[in-house]
NUSE-605900 format. One record per residue (C-alpha): x, y, z; residue in three letters. Coordinates in steps of 0.25 Angstrom, whole numbers, plus 5000, padded with zeros to 4 digits. Layout:
# NUSE-605900
XYZALA...
# end
This chain:
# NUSE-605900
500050005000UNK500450144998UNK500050255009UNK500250425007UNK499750555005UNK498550574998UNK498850724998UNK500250774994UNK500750944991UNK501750954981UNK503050964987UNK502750874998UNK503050745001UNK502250635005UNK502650505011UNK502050375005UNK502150225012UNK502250105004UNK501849975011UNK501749835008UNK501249725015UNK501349555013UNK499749535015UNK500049395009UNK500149255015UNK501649255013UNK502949325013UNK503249395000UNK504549444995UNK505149544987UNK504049644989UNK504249774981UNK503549904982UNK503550004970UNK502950144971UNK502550224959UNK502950354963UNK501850454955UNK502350584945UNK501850684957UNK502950624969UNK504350634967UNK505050524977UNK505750574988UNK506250444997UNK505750305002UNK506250225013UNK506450055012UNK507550065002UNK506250104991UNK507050144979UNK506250254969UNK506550254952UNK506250404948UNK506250344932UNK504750264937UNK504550324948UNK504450204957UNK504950174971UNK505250024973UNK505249954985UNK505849824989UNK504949785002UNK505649625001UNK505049535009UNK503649565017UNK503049425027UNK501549415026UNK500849535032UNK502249615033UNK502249755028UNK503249855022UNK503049995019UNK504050115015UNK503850275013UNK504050345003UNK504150515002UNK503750564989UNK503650714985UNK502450764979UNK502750864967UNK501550874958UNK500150914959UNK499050794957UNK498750654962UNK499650544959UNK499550394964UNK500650314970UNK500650184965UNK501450064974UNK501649914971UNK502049814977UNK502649674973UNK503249554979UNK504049434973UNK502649334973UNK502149444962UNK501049504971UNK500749644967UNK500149744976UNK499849884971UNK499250024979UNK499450174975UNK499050294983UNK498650434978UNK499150584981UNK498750714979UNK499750814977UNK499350964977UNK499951094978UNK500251194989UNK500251364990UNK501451404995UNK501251564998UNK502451664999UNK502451795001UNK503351895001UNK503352045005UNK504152165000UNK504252305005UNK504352394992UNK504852515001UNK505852465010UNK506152585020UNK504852645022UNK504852805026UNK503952825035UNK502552905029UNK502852815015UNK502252715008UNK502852555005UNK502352455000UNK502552305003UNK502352204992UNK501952064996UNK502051954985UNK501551824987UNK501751694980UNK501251554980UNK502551454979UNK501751314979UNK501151234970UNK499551284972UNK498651384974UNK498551474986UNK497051484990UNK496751614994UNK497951694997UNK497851815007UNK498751925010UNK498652015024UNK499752125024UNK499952175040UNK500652315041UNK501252355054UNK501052465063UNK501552595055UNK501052555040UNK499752615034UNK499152535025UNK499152605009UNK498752524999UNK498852384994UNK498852294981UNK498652154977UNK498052044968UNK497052074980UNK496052174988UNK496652215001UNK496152255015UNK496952345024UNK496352345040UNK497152375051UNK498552365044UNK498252225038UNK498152245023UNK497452105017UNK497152075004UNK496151975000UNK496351824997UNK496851784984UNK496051674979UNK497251594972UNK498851604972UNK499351504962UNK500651434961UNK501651534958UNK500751654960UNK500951764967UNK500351904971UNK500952024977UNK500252124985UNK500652264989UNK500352345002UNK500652495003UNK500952555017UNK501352695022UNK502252705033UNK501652785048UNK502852735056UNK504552735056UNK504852585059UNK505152465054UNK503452415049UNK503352255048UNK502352235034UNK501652065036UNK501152005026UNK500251885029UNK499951775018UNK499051685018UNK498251575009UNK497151445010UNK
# end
C-alpha cells in the first residue's frame, strides 16, 4: 500500500510511506517495491537503501525476504513542483510471480506569497513640507492573493495630504486604508503612494500594514 498527502503546495514536500505485507500462507522471497514517481514531484530522498532512476522515473526497492503476515514499509520525500493532480502508482512483486498493485492521489496548488516594500521619495523631511512614501507590493508565489489590503499608519507629527493607488482610500485618525484589492496575480504587483506634510522636528516612523485572504 501506499499512504500520503492528498494535499501538497508547490514547493513543498511531502513524505510518502510505501508498505508491503506477506498476507500469504507462506514465506515469500525476493520481494520488490517500485514507485512510479508522477511528472508534478521531483524526488528528493528514500530511506531502506530504495535506489530512484530520473531517466523512468522509478524508485525501486529490494524488500527481500517477508515471513507470513511480516511487513516492510519505507519513506519517501518528494518535492511538489507543478500545479495539478498527479497519481502515485506502487507495485510490488515477489519471486513466486505475485503482483500486487495500489496508487495514491495528490493535489498540488499554488501559494500567495506577499512582499512589500516601502520607500521614502523625500528623505530628510523639513519641517512644514511635503513627502511622500511609496509602497509597492508584489505577490512572489505561484497563486493568486485573494483580497489584498493596505493600511498606512502615520505617527504623531505627520498630517495626512493626499493619497494614490489601484484603490480608494480612507484616512481616519492617522491610518490611511485603501480598500481590498479583489486579486493580485503571480508576479503582480501594485504601488501606492501617500503624501504627508510634516508638524513636528523629529525622527517620524511611517508603517505600513499588509494583509491578504
Amino acid at each position: 500500500g501506499v499512504d500520503g498527502p492528498g494535499l501538497r503546495y508547490v514547493g513543498r514536500q511531502g513524505t510518502y510511506t510505501l508498505k508491503v505485507l506477506n498476507d500469504g500462507a507462506a514465506p515469500t522471497d525476493n520481494v520488490r517495491v517500485m514507485h512510479k514517481v508522477p511528472e508534478g514531484f521531483s524526488f528528493v530522498k528514500a530511506d531502506r537503501g530504495a535506489q530512484y532512476d530520473p531517466a523512468t522515473r522509478i524508485l525501486s526497492w529490494f524488500a527481500g525476504r517477508l515471513e507470513q503476515g511480516q511487513s516492510s514499509e519505507i519513506h519517501v520525500t518528494l518535492s511538489a513542483d507543478k500545479i495539478g493532480e498527479f497519481t502515485h502508482y506502487v507495485r510490488a512483486t515477489s519471486e513466486q510471480g505475485s503482483v500486487s498493485d495500489a496508487q495514491i492521489t495528490t493535489a498540488v496548488e499554488g501559494t500567495s506569497s506577499l512582499a512589500i516594500e516601502v520607500r521614502d521619495l523625500d528623505d530628510p523631511v523639513e519641517v512644514g513640507t511635503e513627502a511622500v512614501y511609496e509602497v509597492k507590493i508584489r505577490n512572489e508565489g505561484s497563486a493568486a492573493a485573494k483580497n489584498v489590503a493596505l493600511a498606512c499608519e502615520l505617527a504623531p507629527g505627520m498630517s495626512f495630504v493626499a493619497a494614490q493607488g489601484p484603490a480608494e482610500h480612507v484616512s481616519e485618525n492617522g491610518l490611511v486604508s485603501f480598500r481590498t484589492i479583489p486579486d493580485l496575480g503571480p508576479g503582480q504587483s501594485a504601488t501606492f503612494q501617500v503624501r504627508v506634510s510634516s508638524t513636528a522636528a523629529a525622527n517620524l516612523r511611517f508603517r505600513a500594514r499588509l494583509s491578504s485572504e
